[in-house]
Backbone bond lengths (Angstrom), bond angles and torsions (degrees), N, CA, C in turn:
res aa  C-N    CA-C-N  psi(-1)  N-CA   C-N-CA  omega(-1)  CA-C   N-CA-C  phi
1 X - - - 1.458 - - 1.512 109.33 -
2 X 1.271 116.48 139.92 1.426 117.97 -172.73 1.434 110.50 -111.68
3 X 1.470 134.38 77.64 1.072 121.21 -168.33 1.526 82.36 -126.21
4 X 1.393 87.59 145.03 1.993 97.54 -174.07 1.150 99.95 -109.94
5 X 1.683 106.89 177.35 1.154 117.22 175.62 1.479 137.80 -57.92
6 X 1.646 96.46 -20.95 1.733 94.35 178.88 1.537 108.10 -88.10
7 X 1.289 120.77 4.68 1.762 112.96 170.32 1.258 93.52 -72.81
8 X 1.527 99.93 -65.59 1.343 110.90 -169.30 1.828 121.36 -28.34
9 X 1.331 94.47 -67.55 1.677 96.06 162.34 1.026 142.59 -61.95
10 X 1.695 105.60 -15.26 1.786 109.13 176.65 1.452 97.30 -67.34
11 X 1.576 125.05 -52.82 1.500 137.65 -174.59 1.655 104.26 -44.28
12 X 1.167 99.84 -64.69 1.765 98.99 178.45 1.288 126.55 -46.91
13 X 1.339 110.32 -39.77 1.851 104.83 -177.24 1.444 93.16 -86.09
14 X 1.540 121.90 -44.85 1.835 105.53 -166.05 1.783 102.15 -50.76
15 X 1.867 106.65 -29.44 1.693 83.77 -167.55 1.623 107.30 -77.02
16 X 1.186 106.53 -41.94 1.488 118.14 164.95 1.593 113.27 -15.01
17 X 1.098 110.26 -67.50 1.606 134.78 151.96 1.442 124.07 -23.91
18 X 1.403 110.97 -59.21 1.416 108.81 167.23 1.712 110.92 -86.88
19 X 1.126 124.73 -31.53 1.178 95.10 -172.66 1.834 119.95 -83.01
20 X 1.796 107.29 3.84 1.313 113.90 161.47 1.324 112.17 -117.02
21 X 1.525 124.35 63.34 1.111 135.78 -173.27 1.408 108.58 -80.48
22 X 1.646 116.07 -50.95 1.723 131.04 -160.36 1.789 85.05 -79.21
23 X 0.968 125.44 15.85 1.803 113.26 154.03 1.037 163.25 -115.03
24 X 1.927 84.16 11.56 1.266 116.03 -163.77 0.955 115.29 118.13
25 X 1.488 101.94 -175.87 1.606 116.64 173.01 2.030 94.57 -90.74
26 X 1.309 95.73 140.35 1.594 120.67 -159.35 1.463 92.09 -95.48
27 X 1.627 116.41 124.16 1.552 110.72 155.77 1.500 123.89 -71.47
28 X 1.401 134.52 163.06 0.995 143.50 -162.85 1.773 97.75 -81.67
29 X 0.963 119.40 -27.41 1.445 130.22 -168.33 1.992 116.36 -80.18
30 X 1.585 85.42 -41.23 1.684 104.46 152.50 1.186 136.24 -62.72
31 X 1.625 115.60 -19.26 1.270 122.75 149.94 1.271 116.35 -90.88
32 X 1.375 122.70 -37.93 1.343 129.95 -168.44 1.979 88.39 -48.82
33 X 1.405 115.18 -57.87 1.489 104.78 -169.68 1.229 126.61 -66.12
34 X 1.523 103.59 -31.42 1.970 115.60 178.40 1.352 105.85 -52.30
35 X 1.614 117.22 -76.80 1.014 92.51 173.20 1.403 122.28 -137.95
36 X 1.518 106.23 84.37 1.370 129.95 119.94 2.114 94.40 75.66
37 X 1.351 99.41 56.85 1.297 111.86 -172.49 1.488 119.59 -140.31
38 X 1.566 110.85 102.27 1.602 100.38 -168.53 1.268 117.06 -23.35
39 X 1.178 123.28 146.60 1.615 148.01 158.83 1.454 116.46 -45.97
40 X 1.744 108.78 -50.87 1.703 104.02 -171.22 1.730 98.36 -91.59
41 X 1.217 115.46 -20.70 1.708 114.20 147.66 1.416 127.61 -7.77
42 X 1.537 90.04 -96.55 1.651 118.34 154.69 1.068 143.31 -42.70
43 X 1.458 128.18 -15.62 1.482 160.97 142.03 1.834 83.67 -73.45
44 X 0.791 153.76 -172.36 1.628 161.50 -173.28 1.411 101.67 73.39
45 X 1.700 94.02 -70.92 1.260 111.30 -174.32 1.145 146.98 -86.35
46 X 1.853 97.96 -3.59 1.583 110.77 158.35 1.478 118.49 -80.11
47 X 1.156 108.29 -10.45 1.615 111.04 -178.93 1.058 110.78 -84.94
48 X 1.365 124.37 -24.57 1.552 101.31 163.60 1.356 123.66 -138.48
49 X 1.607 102.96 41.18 1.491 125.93 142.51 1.761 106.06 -82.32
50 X 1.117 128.84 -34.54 1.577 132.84 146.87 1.394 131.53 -34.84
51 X 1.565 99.73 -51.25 1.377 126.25 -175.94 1.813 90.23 -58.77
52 X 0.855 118.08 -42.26 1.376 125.26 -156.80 1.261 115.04 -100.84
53 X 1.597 113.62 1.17 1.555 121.30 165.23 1.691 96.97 79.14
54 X 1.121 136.22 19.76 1.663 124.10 178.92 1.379 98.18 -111.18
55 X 1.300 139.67 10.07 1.750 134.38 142.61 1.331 109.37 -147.03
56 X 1.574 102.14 165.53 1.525 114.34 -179.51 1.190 93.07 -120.57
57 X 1.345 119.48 145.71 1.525 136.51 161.30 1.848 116.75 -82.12
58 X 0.685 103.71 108.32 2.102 115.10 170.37 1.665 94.96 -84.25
59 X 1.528 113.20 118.96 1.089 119.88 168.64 1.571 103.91 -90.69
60 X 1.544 111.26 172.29 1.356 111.25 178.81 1.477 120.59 87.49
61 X 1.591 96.35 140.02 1.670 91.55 179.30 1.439 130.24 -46.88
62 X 1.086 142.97 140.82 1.431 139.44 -114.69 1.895 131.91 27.83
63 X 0.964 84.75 37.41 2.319 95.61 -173.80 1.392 72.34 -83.17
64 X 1.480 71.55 171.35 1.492 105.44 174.55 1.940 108.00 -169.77
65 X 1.594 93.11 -141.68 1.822 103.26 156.85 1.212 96.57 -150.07
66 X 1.603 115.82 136.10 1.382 128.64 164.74 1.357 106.89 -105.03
67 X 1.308 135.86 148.65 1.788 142.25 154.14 1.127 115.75 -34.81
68 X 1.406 133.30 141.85 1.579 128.57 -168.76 1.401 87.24 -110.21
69 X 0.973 137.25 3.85 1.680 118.93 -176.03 1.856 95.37 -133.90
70 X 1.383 124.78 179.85 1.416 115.55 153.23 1.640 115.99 -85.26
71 X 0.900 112.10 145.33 1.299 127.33 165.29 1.534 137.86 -1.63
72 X 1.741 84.36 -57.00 1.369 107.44 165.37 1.142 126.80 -62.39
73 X 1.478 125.68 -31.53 1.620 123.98 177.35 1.362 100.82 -101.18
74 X 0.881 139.63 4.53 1.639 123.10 147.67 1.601 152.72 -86.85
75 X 1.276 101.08 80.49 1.738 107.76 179.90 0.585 109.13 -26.61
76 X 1.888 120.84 162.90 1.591 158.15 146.53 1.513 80.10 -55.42
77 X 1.307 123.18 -100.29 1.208 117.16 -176.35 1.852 145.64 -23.67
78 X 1.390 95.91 -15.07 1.576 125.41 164.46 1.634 99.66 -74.08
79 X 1.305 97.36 -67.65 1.624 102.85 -171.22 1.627 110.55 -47.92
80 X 1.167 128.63 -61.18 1.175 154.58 -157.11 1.756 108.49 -54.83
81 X 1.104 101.06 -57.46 1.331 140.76 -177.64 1.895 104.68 -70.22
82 X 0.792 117.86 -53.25 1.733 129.58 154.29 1.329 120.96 -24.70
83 X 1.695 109.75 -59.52 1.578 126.76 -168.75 1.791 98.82 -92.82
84 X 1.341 115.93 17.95 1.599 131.69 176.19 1.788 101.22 47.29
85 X 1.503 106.46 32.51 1.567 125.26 171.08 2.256 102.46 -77.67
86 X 1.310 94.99 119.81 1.579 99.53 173.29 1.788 118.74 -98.68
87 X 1.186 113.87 151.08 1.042 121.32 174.80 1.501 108.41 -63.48
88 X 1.155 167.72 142.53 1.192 122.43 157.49 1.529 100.53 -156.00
89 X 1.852 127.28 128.71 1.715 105.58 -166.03 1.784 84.57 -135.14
90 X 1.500 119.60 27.81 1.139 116.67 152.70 1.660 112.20 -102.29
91 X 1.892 106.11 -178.92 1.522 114.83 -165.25 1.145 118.71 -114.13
92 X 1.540 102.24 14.91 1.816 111.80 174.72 1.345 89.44 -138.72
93 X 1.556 146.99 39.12 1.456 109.82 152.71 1.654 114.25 87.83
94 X 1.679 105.85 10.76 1.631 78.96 -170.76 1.448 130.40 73.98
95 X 1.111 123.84 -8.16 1.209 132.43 160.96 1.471 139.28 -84.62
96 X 1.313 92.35 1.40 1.980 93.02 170.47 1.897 95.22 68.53
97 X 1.361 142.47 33.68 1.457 114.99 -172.71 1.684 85.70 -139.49
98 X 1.379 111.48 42.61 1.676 103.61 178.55 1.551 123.43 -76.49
99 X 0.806 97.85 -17.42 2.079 97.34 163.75 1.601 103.27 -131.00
100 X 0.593 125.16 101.09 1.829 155.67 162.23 1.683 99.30 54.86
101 X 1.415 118.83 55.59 1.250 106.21 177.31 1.895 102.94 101.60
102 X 0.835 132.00 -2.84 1.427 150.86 168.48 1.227 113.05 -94.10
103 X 1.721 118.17 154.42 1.317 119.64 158.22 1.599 112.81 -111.33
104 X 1.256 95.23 139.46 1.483 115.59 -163.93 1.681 98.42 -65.92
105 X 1.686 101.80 166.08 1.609 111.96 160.08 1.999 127.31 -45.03
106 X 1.194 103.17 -28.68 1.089 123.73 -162.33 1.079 123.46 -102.94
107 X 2.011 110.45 -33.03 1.365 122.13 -171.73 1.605 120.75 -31.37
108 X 1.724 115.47 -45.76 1.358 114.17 -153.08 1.454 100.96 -90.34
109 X 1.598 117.17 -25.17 1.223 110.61 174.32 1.375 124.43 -61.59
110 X 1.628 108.75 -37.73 1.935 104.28 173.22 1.629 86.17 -86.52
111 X 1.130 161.42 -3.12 1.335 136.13 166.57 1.561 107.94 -52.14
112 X 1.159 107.83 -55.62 1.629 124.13 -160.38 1.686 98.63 -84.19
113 X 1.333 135.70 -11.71 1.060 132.39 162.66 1.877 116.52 -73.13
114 X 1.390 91.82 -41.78 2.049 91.15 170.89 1.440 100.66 -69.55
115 X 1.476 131.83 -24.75 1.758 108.98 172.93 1.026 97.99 -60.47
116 X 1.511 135.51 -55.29 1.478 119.37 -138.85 1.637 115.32 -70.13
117 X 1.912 79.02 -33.17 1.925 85.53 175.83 1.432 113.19 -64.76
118 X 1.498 116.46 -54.25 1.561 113.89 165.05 1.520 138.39 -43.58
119 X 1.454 110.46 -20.21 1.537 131.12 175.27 2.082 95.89 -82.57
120 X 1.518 105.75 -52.96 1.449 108.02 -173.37 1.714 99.07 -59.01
121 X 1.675 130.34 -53.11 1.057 88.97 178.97 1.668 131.81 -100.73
122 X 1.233 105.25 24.98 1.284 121.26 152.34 1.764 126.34 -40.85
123 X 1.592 93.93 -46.25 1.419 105.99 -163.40 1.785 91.68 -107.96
124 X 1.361 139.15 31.09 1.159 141.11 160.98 1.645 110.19 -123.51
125 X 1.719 92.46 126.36 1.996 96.61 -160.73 1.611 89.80 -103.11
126 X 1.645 120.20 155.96 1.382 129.85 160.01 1.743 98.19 -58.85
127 X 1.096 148.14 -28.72 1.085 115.89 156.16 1.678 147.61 -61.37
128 X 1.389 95.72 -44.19 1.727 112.13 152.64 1.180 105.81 -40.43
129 X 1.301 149.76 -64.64 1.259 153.08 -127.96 1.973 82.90 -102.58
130 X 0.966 109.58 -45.17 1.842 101.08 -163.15 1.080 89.37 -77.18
131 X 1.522 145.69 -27.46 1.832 127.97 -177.51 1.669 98.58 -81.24
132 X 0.679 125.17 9.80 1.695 113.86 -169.99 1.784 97.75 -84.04
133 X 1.401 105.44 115.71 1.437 98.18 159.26 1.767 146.55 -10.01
134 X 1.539 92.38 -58.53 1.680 110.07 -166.32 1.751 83.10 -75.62
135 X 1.586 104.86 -59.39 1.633 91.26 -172.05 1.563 123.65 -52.88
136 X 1.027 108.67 -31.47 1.900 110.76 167.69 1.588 106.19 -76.93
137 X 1.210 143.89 -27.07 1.367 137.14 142.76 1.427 117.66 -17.40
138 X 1.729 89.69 -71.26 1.405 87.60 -165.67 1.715 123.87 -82.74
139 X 1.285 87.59 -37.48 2.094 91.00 154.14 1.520 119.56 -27.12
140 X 1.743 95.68 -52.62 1.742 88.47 -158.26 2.104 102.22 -83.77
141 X 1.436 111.25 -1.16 1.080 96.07 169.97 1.503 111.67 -100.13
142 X 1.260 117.10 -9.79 1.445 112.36 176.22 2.074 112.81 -78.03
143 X 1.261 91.77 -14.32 1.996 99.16 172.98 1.315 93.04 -86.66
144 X 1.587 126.70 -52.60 1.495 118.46 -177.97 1.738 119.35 -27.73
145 X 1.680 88.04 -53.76 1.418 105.22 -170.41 1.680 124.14 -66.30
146 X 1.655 92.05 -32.97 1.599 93.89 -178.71 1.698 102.33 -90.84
147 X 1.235 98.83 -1.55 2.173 89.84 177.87 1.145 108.78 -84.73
148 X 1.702 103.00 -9.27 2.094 106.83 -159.71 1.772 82.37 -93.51
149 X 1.216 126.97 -32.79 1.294 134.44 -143.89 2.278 84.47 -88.77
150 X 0.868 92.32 -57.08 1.440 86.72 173.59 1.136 147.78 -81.18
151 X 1.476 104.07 3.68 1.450 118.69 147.00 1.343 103.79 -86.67
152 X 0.994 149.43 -57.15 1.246 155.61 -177.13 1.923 99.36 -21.01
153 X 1.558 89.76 -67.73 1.726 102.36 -170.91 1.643 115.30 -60.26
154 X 1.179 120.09 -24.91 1.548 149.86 -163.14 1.835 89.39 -78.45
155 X 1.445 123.69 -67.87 0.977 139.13 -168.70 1.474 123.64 -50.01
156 X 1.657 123.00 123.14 1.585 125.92 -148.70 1.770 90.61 -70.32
């Protein structure tokens, strides 16, 4: 399966996003530290998670980006699909050209395997994912960490 890093990261900050929703609009830099994702990254990829109407930017001291929709109606597959990130578990791209312009023995079987994955996260919402236990686990230790981290810096 070829899913790169910028799906991967679009998913992480949008959930990031919802599960620090009641605080505002979230700076990019507040995720950039949670979890641990360049800054000009996240700037990349908010622009055209924007582009795509799934956050609004709040300018001004306290801005940030909040979610333009709730939680609940926004796919993995929304997200993913946004940052022009493909599902993809064939070896040409979806293109039918796996031996020199040919389609291979195999092609249609991983073709129809990236639907199913693309259908699976189709049917998984950033809200599902933000009620899940382990994911609120690990949320509330990643705020633990950046509140310890900013007193830390605060401190004479």
């Amino acid at each position: 399966m070829r899913l790169t890093t910028k799906g991967r990261y679009a998913v992480t900050a949008m959930l990031d996003l919802a599960l620090n929703a009641n605080a505002g609009p979230i700076s990019l830099a507040d995720i950039s530290r949670r979890q641990e994702i360049s800054l000009s990254y996240l700037e990349q990829l908010f622009a055209r998670l924007r582009r795509a109407r799934l956050v609004e930017s709040v300018r001004g001291p306290g801005g940030g980006y909040l979610l333009a929709m709730a939680p609940e109606t926004i796919t993995v597959a929304r997200v993913i699909d946004a940052v022009n990130e493909s599902v993809d578990t064939t070896r040409c791209g979806g293109l039918s050209d796996c031996q020199q312009g040919d389609t291979c023995l195999t092609h249609h079987l991983w073709s129809e395997l990236s639907e199913q994955i693309h259908g699976f996260l189709e049917s998984v919402t950033l809200g599902q994912l933000a009620g899940r236990p382990d994911v609120q686990a690990i949320a509330g230790r990643q705020r633990r960490r950046q509140d310890g981290d900013t007193i830390l810096a605060s401190s004479p």
